[in-house]
C-alpha positions in Angstrom: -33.7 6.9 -22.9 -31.1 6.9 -20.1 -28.3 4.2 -19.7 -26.9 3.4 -16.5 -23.7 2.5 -16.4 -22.0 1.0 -13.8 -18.1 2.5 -13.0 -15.9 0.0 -11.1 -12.8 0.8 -9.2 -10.1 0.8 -12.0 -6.7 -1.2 -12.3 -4.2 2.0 -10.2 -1.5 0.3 -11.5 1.9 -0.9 -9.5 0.4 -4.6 -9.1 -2.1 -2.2 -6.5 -5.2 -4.9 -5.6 -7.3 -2.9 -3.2 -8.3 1.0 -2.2 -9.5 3.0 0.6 -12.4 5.0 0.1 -11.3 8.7 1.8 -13.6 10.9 0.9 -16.4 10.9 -1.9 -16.3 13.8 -3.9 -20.0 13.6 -5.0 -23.2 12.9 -3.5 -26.3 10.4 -5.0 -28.2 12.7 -7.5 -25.3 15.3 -8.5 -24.5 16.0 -12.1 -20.9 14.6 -13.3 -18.6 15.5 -16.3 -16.4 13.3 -18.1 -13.1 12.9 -16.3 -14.7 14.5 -13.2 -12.8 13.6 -9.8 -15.8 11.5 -7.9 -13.7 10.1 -4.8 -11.0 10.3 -3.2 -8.8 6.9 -2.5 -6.2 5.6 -0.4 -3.8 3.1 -1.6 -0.1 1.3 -0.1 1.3 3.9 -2.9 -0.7 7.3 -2.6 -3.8 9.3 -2.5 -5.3 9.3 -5.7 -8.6 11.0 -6.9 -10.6 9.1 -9.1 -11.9 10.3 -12.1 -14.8 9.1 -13.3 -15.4 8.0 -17.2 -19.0 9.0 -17.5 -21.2 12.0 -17.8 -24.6 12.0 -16.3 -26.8 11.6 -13.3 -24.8 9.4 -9.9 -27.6 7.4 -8.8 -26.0 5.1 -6.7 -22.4 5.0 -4.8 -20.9 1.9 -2.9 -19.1 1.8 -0.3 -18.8 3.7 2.6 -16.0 6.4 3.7 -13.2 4.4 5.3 -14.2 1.5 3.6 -11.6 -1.2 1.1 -12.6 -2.0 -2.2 -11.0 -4.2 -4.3 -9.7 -3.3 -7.7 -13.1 -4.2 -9.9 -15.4 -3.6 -7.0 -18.2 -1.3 -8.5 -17.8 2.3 -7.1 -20.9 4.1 -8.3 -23.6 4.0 -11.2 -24.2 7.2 -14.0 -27.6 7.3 -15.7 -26.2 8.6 -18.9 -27.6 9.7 -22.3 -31.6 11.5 -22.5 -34.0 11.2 -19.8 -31.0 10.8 -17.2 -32.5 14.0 -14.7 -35.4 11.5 -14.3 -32.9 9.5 -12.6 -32.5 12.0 -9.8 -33.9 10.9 -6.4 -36.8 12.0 -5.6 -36.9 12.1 -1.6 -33.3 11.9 0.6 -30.8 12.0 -1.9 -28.0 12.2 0.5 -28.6 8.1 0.8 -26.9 5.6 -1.8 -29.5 3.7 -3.5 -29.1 0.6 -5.3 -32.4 0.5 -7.2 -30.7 2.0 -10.0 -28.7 -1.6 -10.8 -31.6 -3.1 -11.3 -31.8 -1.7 -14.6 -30.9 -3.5 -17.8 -28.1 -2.0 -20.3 -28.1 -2.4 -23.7 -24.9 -5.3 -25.3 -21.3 -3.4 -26.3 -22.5 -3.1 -29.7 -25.8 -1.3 -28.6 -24.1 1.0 -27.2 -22.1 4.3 -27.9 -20.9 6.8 -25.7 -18.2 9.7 -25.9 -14.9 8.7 -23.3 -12.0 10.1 -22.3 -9.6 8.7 -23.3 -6.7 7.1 -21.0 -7.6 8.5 -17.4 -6.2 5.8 -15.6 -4.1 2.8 -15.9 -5.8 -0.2 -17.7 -8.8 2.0 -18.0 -9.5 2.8 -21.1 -12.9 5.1 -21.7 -13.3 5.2 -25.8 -15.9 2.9 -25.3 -18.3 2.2 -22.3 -17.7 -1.3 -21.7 -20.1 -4.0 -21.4 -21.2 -4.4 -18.0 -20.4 -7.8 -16.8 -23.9 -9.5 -13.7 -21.7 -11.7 -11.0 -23.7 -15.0 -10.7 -25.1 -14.5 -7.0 -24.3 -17.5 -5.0 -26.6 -20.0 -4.5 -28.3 -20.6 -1.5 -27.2 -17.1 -0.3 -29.3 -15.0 2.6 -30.9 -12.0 1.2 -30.2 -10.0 4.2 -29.2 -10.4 7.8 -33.0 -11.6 8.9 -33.9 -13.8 11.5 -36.0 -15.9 9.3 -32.8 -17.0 7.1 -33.4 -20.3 6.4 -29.7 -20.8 5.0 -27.6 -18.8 7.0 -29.5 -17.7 10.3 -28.3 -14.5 12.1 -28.1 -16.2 15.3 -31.6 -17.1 16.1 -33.4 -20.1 17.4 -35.0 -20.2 14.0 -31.6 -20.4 12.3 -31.8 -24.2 11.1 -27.9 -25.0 10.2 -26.3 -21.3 11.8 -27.0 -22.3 15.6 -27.0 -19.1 18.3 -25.5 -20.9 21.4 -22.4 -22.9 22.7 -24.0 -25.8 21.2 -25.0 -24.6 17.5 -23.3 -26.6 14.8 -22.8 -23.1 13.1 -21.2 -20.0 13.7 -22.9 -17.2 14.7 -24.3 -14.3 12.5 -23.6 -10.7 12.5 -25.9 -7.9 12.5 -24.4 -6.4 9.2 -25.4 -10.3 7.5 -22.2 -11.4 7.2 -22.8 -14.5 8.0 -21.6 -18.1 7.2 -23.2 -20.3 4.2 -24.7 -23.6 5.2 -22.7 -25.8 2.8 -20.6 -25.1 -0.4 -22.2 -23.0 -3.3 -22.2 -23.5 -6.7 -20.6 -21.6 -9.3 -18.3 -19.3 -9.2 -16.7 -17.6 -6.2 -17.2 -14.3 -6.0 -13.6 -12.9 -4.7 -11.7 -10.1 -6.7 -8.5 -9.4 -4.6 -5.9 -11.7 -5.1 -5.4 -11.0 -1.1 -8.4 -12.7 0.0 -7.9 -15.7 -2.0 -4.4 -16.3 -0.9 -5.4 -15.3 3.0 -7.9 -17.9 2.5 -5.7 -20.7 1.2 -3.2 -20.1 3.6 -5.4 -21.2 6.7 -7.4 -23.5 4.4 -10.6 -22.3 4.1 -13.0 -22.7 1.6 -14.2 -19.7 -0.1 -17.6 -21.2 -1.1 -18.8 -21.7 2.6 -19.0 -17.7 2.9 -21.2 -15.4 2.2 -20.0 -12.0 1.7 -21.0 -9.0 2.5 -19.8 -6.7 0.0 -22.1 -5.9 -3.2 -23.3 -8.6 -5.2 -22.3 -11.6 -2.4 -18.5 -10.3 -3.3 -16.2 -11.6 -0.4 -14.1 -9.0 1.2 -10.9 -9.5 3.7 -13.2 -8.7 6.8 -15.6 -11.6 5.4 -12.2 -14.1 5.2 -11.2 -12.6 9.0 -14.6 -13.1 10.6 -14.9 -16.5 9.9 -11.2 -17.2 10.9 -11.8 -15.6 14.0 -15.1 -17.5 14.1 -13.8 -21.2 13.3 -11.1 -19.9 16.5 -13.4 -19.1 18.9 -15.6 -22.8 18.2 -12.3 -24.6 18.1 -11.4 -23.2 21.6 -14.6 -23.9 22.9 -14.2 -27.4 21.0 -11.1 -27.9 23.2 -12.7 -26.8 26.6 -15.6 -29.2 25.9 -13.3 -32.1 25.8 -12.1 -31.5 29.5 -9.0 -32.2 31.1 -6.3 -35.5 29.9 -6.5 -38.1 32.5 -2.9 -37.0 33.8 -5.4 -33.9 34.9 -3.5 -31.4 32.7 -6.0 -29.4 30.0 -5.7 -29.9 26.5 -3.6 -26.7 25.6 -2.4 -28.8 22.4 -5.9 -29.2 20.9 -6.8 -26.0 21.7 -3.8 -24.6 19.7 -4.6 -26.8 16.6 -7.8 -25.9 16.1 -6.6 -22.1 15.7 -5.8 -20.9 12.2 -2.8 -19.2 11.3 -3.3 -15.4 11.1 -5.7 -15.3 14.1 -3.6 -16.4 17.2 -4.1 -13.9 20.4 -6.9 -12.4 18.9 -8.5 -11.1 22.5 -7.3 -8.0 23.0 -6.8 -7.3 26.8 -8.6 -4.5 28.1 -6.9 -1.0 27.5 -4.6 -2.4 24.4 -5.4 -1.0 20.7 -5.2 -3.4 17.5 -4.4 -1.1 14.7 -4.4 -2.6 10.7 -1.9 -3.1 8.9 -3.0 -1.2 5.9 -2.8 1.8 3.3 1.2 3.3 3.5 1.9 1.3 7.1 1.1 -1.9 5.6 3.1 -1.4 2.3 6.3 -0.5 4.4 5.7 -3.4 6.6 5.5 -5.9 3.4 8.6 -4.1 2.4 10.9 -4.2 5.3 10.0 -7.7 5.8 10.8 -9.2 2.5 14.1 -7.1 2.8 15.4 -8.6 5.9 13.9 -12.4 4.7 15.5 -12.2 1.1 18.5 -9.7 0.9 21.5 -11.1 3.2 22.6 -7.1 4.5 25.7 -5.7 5.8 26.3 -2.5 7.5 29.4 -0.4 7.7 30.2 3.3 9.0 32.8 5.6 9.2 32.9 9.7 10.6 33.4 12.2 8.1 34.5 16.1 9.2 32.1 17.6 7.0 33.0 21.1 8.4 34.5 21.9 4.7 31.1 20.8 3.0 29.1 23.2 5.1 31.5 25.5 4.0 30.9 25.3 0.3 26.8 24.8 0.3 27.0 28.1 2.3 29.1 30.0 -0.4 27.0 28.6 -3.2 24.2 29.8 -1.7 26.1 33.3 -1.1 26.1 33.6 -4.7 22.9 34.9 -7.2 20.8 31.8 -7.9 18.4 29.3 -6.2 19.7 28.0 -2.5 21.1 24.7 -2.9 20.1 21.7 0.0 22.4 19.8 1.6 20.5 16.4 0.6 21.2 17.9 -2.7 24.9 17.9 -2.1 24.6 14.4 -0.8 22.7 13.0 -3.2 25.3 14.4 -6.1 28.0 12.7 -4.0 25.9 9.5 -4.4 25.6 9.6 -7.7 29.3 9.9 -8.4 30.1 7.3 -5.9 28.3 5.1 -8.0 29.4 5.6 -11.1 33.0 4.5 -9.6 31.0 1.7 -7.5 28.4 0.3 -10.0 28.0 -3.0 -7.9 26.1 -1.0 -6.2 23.6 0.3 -8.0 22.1 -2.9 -8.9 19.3 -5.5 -7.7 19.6 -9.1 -7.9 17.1 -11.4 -10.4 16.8 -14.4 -8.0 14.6 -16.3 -10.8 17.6 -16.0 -13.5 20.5 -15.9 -10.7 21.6 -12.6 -12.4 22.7 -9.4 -11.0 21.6 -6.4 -12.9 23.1 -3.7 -13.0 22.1 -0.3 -14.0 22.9 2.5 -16.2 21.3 4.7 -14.8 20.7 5.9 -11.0 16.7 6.3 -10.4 17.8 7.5 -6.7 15.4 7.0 -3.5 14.8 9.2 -0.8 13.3 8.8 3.0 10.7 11.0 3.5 8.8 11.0 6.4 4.7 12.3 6.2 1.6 12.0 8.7 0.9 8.9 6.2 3.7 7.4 7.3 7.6 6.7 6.1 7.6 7.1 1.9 10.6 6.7 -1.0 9.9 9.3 -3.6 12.3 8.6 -6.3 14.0 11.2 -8.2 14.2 10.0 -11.8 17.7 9.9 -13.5 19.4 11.8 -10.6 22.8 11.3 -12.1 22.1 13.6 -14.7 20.9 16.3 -12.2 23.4 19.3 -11.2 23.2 20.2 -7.8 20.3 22.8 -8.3 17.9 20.9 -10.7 18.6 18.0 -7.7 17.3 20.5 -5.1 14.3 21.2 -7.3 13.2 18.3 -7.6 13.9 16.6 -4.0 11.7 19.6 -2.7 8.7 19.0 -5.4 8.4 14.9 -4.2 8.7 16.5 -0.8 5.8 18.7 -1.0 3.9 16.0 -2.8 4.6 13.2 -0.3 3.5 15.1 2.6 0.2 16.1 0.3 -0.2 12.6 -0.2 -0.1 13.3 -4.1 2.5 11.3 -5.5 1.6 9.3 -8.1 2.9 4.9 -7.8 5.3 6.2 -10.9 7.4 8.5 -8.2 7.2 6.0 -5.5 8.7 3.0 -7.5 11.7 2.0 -9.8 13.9 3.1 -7.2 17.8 1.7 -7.7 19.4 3.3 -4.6 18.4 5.0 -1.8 19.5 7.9 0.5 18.2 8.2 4.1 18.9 11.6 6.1 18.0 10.1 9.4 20.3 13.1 10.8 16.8 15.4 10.5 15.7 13.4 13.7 19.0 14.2 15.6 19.9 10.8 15.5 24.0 10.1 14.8 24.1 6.7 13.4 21.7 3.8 12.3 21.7 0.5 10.2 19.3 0.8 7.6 17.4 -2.1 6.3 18.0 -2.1 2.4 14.9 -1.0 -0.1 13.8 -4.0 -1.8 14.8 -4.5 -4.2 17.7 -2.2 -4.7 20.9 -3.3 -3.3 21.9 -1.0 -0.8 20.9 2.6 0.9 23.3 5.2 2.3 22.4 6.7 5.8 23.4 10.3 7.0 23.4 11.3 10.6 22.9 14.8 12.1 26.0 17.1 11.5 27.1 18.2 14.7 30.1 20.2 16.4 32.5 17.4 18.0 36.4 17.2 19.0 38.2 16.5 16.3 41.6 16.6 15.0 42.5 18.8 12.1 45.9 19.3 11.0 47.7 17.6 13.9 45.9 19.7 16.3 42.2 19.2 18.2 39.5 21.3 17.2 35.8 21.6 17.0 34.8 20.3 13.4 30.7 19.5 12.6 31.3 15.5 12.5 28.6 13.2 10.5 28.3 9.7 10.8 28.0 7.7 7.1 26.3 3.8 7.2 26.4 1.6 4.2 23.7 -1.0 4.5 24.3 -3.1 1.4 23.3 -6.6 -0.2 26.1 -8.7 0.2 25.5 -10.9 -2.9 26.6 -8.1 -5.4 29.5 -7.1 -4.0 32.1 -7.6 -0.8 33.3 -5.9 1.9 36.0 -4.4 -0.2 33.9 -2.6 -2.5 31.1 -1.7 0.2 34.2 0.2 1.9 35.4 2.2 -1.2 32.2 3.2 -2.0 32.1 4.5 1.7 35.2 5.8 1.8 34.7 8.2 -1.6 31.5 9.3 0.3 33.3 10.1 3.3 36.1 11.8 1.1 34.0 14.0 -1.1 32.2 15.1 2.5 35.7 16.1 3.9 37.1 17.3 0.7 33.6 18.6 -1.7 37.0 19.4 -4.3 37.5 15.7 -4.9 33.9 16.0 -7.0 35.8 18.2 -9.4 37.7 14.9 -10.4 34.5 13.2 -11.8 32.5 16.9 -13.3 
């Protein structure tokens, strides 16, 4: 007899809470292997394809393309094990179904099915776990139907979710995500720890929503909607209450009654809201806990880096692979921070501890049509110039494939940006949190410059040393610099430290 088994979106590692659905890789009645790739997600790391842990029949996906799901969020259903071709649908099966989850599945110790292994992080596939039934809410609508006698979708009929000005409730949607009549019972059916803590940041109570992802489980959009709700009834609220007797309107009631998070949420005519979300949202999380926790100092010097040029191009004269010039840079990082290990370092704020490291995990900018990454090429300081351009072009190919993995976007303990491919000169970088400080290279450009005692044309690049000042001071920040600028001017000064 055929099992279905329910496969949930697994733990993707990196403290990752939530996924984007891009593309589904499999359709309601197709045949899947063990292992099989099944979808295709999004996360603030990467693009990841899914495997899934079963083999069988899909009866049932959830969740549209485009769609978030939080980590645990079921993703689709297998009928597994003899009889499972009966499982197939019979008429449209383009369509996700959800008749399947209706039926019941034998306890852990029932059950025995072949996995694979380790396929993802926490996910573990020896054994098909027990599926776990979310207690449905009480009191919760079945559907978005007029004749909802707990949660109305906006109809006269709607006892406690009122459809005009003067409704005690808030509207419903068409979709039924509507708004619980009073506090449920039991548990609350919230995954990401996201929704939770946008919820208890503009105090609302989780158990007076109804959400509208499967099972009753409340998603972000369910947590939005009502704060953009509870805005719009507080405004009106406030206009209700007319004018102060000095004649001026109540502008102050109006903005109390409006929860954090939702201010200004008309959009004009003709301007776009776009979401914070996937790679954007990651890098704007980032770049804002940078400039709130890490107090950052910038300094820059010019560097003739005519005699540079000349090297990489007789290198590359020679027999052998070509060598990059973010290659040559990045080995001139690494030796600078051998000299300058304050450096290459992050600060424990918990413990009050700087730690330093021994190694140099070393960041680079890359920029994709996802959006601004860090791969991080993994103990760059052992790396010779050519394994270096080997691997800076591998995590380049795979960043702007969207196929690095959270491994090569994380553990990052200094960074190098070569802003100069956007024919920019200088720039201030903000610092990668939380490493303790980034290097910034500018275009290399012919300029006036004086060699020898005499003017000439020299290609001129402009170094910037954005750094954290609690690990070091200026003093240090300017040596490391310095040697930077030096080993540009001079590449022969590396011979020192070879």
């Amino acid at each position: 007899m055929a099992q279905v088994l329910e496969f949930k979106l697994p733990d993707l590692g990196e403290g990752l809470t939530e996924a984007e659905i891009v593309r589904w890789l499999v359709q309601v009645g197709d045949v899947v292997a063990v292992d099989q790739p099944v979808v295709e997600v999004e996360t603030a790391k990467a693009m990841v394809e899914v495997p899934c842990p079963y083999g069988g029949v899909v009866t049932a996906r959830f969740g549209e393309e485009g769609a978030e799901l939080p980590v645990g969020a079921p993703l689709l259903t297998v009928a597994v094990g003899e009889g499972a071709e009966g499982h197939r649908p019979a008429a449209d099966p383009g369509t996700d179904g959800g008749a399947a989850r209706a039926g019941e599945q034998p306890g852990a110790g029932e059950r025995r099915s072949e996995g694979s292994g380790n396929v993802l992080v926490g996910y573990g596939t020896s054994e098909a776990p027990a599926r776990r039934r979310r207690v449905r809410p009480q009191g919760r609508a079945s559907g978005a139907t007029a004749g909802s006698g707990t949660a109305g979708a906006g109809t006269a009929g709607s006892g406690t979710a009122g459809a005009g000005p003067s409704g005690a409730g808030v509207p419903g949607r068409a979709n039924g995500r509507v708004r619980a009549a009073e506090p449920v019972d039991g548990p609350v059916p919230v995954i990401s720890p996201l929704v939770r803590r946008l919820a208890r940041e503009n105090d609302l109570d989780l158990r007076e929503l109804t959400g509208s992802g499967p099972d009753g489980l409340i998603l972000r959009a369910d947590v939005e909607y009502a704060l953009r709700a509870a805005a719009a009834q507080g405004g009106r609220a406030a206009r209700e209450a007319g004018p102060h007797p000095d004649g001026t309107v109540r502008e102050q009631a109006l903005a109390a009654t409006e929860p954090a998070g939702v201010a200004g949420s008309a959009v004009p005519p003709g301007d776009v809201r776009i979401p914070l979300k996937g790679v954007r949202g990651a890098v704007a999380d980032k770049l804002a806990r940078s400039r709130r926790e890490i107090p950052d100092a910038t300094c820059w010097v010019d560097a003739d880096a005519t005699e540079l040029m000349r090297a990489r191009a007789a290198m590359n004269a020679a027999s052998g692979p070509k060598i990059s010039l973010v290659a040559l840079l990045a080995r001139i990082c690494t030796a600078a921070l051998a000299r300058f290990p304050e450096l290459n370092s992050t600060v424990d704020t918990q413990a009050r501890e700087i730690v330093r490291f021994d190694h140099v995990h070393l960041g680079f900018a890359a920029q994709t049509d996802r959006g601004l990454v860090v791969p991080v090429v993994r103990d760059a300081h052992a790396r010779d110039a050519e394994a270096l351009t080997s691997e800076f072009a591998r995590l380049t190919e795979a960043a702007r494939a969207g196929r690095l993995t959270p491994g090569e976007l994380t553990g990052g303990t200094f960074t190098l940006n070569n802003y100069g491919v956007f024919g920019v000169d200088g720039s201030t970088p903000i610092v990668n949190h939380p490493e303790a400080a980034m290097l910034g290279v500018g275009r290399i450009v012919p300029k006036p410059w004086v060699h020898e005692g005499e003017l000439a044309v020299r290609q001129v690049v402009q170094l910037s040393l954005t750094f954290d000042h609690r690990v070091c001071d200026g003093g240090t920040a300017g040596g490391f610099l310095r040697y930077v600028a030096d080993c540009v001017e001079q590449p022969a000064v590396l011979l020192r430290t070879l």
